[in-house]
TIMI-216020 format. One record per residue (C-alpha): residue number from 1; residue in three letters; x, y, z. Coordinates in Angstrom, 3 decimals. Example, Ala and Ser with C-alpha at 12.3 -4.5 7.8 and 13.67 -1.06 7.14 Angstrom:
# residues 2
+-----+------+----------+----------+----------+
| seq | type |        u |        v |        w |
+-----+------+----------+----------+----------+
|   1 |  ALA |   12.300 |   -4.500 |    7.800 |
|   2 |  SER |   13.670 |   -1.060 |    7.140 |
+-----+------+----------+----------+----------+
//
This chain:
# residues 185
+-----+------+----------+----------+----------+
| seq | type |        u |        v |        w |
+-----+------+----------+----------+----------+
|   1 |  UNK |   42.713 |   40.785 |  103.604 |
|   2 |  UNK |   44.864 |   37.876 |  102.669 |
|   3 |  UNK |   43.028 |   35.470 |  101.104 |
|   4 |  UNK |   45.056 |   31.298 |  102.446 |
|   5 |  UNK |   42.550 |   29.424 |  100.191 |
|   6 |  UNK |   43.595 |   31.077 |   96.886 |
|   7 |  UNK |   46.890 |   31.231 |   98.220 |
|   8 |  UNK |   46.904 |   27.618 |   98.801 |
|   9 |  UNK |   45.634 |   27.088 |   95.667 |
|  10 |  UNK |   48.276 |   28.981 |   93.471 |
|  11 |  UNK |   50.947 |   27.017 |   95.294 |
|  12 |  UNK |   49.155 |   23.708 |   94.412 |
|  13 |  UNK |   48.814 |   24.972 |   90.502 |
|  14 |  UNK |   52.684 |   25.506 |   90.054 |
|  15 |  UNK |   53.457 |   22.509 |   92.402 |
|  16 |  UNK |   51.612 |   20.916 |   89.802 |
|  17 |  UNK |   53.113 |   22.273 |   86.724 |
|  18 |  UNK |   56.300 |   20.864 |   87.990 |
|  19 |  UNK |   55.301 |   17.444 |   88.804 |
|  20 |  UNK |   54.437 |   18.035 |   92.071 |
|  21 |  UNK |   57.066 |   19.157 |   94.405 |
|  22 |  UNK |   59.594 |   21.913 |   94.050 |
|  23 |  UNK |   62.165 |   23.721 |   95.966 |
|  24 |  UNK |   59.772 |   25.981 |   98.538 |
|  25 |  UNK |   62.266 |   28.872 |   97.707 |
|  26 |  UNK |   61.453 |   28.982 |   94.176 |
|  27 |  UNK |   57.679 |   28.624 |   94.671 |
|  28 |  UNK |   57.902 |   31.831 |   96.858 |
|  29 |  UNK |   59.536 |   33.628 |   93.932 |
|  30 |  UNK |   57.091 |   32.391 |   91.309 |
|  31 |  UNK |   53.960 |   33.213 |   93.882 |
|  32 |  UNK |   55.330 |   36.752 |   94.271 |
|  33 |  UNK |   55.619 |   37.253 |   90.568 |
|  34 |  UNK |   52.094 |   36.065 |   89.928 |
|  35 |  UNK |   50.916 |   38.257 |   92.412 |
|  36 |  UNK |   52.617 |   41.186 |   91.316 |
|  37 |  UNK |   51.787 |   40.845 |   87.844 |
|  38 |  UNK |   47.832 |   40.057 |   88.706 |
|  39 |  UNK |   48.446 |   43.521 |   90.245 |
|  40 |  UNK |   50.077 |   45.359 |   87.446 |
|  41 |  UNK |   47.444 |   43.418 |   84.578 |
|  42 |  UNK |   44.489 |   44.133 |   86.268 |
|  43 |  UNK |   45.297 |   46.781 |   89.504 |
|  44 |  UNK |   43.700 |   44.439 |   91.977 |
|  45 |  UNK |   45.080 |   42.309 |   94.537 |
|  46 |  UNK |   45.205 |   38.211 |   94.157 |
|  47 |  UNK |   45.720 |   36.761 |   97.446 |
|  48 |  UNK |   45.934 |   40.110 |   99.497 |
|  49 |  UNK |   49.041 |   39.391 |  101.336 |
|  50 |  UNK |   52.028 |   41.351 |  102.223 |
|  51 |  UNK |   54.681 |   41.998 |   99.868 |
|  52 |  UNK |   58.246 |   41.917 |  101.462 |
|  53 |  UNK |   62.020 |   42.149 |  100.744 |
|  54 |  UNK |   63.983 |   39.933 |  102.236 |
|  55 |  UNK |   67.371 |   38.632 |  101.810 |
|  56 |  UNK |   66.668 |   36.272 |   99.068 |
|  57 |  UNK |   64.461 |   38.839 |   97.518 |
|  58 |  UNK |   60.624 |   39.762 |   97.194 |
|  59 |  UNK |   58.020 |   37.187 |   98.660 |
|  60 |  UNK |   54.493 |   37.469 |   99.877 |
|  61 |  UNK |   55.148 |   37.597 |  103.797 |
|  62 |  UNK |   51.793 |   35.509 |  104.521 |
|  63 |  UNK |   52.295 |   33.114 |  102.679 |
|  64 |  UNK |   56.313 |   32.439 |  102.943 |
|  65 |  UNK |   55.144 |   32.117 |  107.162 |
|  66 |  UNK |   52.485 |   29.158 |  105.468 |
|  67 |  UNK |   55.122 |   27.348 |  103.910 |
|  68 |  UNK |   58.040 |   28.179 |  106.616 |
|  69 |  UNK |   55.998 |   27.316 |  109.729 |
|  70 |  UNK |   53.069 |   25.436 |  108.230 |
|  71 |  UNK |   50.768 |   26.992 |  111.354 |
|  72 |  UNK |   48.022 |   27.483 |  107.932 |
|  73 |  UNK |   45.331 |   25.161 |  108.490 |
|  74 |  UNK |   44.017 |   25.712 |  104.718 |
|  75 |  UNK |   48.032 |   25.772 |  103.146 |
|  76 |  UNK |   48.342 |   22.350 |  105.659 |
|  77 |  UNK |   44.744 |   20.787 |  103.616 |
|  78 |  UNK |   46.793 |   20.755 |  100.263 |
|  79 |  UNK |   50.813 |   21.651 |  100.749 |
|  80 |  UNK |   52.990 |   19.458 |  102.767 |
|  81 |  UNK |   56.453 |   20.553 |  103.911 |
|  82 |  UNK |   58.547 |   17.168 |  102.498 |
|  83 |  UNK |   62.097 |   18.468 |  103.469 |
|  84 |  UNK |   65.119 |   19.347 |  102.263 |
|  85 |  UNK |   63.334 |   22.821 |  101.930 |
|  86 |  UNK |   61.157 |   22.051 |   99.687 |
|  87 |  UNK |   57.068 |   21.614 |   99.522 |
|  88 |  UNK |   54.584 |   19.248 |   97.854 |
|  89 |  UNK |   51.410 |   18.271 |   97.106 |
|  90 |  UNK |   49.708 |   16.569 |  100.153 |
|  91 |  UNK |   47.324 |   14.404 |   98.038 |
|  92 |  UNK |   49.004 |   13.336 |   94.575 |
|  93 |  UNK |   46.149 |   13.055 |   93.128 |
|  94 |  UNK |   45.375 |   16.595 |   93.119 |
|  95 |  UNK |   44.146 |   17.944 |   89.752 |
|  96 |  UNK |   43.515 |   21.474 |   88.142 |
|  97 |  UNK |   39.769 |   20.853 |   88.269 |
|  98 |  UNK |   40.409 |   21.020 |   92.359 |
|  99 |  UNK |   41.557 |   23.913 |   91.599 |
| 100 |  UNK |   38.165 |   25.903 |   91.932 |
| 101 |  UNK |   39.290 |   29.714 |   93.030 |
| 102 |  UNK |   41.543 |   30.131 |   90.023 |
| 103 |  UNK |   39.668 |   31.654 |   87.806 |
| 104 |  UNK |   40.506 |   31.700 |   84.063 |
| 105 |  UNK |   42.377 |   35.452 |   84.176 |
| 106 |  UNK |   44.525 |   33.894 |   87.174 |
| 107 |  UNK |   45.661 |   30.716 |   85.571 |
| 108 |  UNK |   46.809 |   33.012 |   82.684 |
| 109 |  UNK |   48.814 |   35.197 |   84.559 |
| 110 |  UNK |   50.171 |   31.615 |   86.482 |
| 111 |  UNK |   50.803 |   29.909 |   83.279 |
| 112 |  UNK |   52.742 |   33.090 |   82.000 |
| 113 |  UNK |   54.916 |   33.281 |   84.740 |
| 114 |  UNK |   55.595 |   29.797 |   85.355 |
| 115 |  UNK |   56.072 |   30.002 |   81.062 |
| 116 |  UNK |   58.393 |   32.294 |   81.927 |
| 117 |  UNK |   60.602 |   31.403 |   84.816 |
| 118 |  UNK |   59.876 |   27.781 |   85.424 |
| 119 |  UNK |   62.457 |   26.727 |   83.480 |
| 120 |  UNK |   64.853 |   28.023 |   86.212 |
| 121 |  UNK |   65.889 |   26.807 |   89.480 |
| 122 |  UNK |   65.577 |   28.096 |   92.605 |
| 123 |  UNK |   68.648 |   29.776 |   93.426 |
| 124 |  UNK |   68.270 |   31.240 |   89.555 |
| 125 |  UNK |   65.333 |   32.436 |   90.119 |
| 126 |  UNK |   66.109 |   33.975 |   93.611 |
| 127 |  UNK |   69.391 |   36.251 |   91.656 |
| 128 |  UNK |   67.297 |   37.212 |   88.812 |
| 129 |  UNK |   64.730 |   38.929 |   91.815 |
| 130 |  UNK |   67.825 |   40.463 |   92.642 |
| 131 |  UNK |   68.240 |   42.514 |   89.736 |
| 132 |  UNK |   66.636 |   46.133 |   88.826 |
| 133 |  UNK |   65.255 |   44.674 |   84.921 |
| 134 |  UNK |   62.830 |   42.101 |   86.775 |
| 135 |  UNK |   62.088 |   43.421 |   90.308 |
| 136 |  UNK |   63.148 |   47.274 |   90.677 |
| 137 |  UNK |   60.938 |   46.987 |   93.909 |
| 138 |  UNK |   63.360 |   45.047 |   96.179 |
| 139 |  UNK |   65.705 |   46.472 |   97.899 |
| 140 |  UNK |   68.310 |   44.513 |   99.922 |
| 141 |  UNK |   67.221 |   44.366 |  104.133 |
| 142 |  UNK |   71.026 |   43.473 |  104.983 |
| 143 |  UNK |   69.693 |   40.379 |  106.642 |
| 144 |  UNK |   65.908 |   41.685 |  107.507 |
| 145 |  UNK |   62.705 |   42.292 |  106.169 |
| 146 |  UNK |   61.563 |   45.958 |  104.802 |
| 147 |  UNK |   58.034 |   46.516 |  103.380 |
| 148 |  UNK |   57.354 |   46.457 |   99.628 |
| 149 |  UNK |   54.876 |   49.047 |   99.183 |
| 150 |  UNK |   51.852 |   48.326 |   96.059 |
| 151 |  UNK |   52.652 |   51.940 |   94.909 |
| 152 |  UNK |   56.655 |   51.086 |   94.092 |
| 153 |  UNK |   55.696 |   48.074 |   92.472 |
| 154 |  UNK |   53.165 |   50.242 |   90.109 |
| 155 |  UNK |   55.395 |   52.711 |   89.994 |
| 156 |  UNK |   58.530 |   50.893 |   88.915 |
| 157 |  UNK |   56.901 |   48.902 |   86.370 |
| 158 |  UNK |   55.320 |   52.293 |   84.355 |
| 159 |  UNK |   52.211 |   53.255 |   85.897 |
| 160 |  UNK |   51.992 |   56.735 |   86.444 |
| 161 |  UNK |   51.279 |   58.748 |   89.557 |
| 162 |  UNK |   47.971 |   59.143 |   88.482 |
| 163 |  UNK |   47.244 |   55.542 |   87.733 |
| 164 |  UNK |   49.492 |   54.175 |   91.304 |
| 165 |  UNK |   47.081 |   56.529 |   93.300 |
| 166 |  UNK |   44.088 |   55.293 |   91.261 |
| 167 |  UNK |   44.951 |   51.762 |   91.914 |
| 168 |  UNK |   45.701 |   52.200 |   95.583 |
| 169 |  UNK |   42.691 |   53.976 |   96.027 |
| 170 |  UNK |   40.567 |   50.848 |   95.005 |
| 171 |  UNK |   42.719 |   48.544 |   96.770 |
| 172 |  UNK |   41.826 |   50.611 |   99.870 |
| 173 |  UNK |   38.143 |   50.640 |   99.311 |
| 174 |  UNK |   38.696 |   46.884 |   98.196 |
| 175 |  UNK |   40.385 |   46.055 |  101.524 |
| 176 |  UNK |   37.794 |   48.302 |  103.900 |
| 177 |  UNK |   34.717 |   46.305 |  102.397 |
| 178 |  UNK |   36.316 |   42.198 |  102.627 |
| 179 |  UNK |   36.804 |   43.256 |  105.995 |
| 180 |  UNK |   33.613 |   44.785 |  106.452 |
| 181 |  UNK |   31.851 |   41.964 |  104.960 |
| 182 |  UNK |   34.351 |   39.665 |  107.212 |
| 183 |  UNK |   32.994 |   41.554 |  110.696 |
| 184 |  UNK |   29.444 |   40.865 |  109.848 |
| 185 |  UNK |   29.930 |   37.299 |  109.340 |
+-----+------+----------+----------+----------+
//
């Protein structure tokens, strides 16, 4: 079950690690990172969306259609599409301590990515997606989308069968009870 608030909210974070705004193509790459390595660290899913290869690499499907179409009521309360494709902040004076689904564990994993790839623009960071060392998961979609299954990301980042199967099986009992808990509500 995707999860738009803590989406949102991870967008805001980097958005305001770099002063606010950025280039909407590198926060996709940076949110997809984060989310994949949440996954990896702790073999749980952050914001539950879809992961996806598309032409510019992997993104998280829900949330590139928040940012791209900005039809997201939540993603609309704190992102702003400000052109030139790029997004922002929608109130400036947005702080960290608004911040209040990103737990301690998540901000780590967001601080080491953006630690690591910040630095980088956003056509940089798009081509190093590209390659096999950082994201053996994508696969070119010759101008579409295809699928990035959980278990190709565990398993082409050294989990073994054993521990990909684990992992998917509590994603699966993780994903049957939000959305039994979301039917009785």
């Amino acid at each position: 079950m995707y999860h738009s608030e803590l989406a949102s909210q991870i967008a805001a974070y980097f958005l305001l690690k770099e002063g606010g705004s950025m280039r909407t193509l590198k926060l996709m790459k940076l949110m997809y990172l984060a989310d994949r390595d949440y996954l990896l660290k702790y073999g749980s899913l952050l914001t539950g969306d879809i992961y996806a290869s598309l032409p510019h690499g992997p993104v998280l499907s829900q949330t590139l259609n928040s940012a791209r179409l900005g039809l997201d009521s939540v993603w609309n309360e704190i992102i702003q599409d400000i052109g030139n494709y790029s997004v922002g902040l929608k109130n400036p004076h947005t702080s960290i301590c608004d911040l209040d689904r990103l737990s301690k564990a998540i901000r780590n994993i967001l601080d080491s990515v953006y630690q690591q790839y910040g630095h980088l623009g956003a056509f940089e960071i798009r081509d190093l997606t590209h390659t096999k060392e950082v994201c053996p998961e994508w696969q070119d979609p010759h101008g579409s989308s295809i699928p990035i299954k959980f278990s190709d990301v565990l398993l082409n980042h050294g989990k073994s069968k054993k521990e990909s199967d684990a992992i998917i099986e509590s994603i699966n009992e993780q994903l049957a009870y939000e959305n039994l808990i979301a039917d009785m509500v």
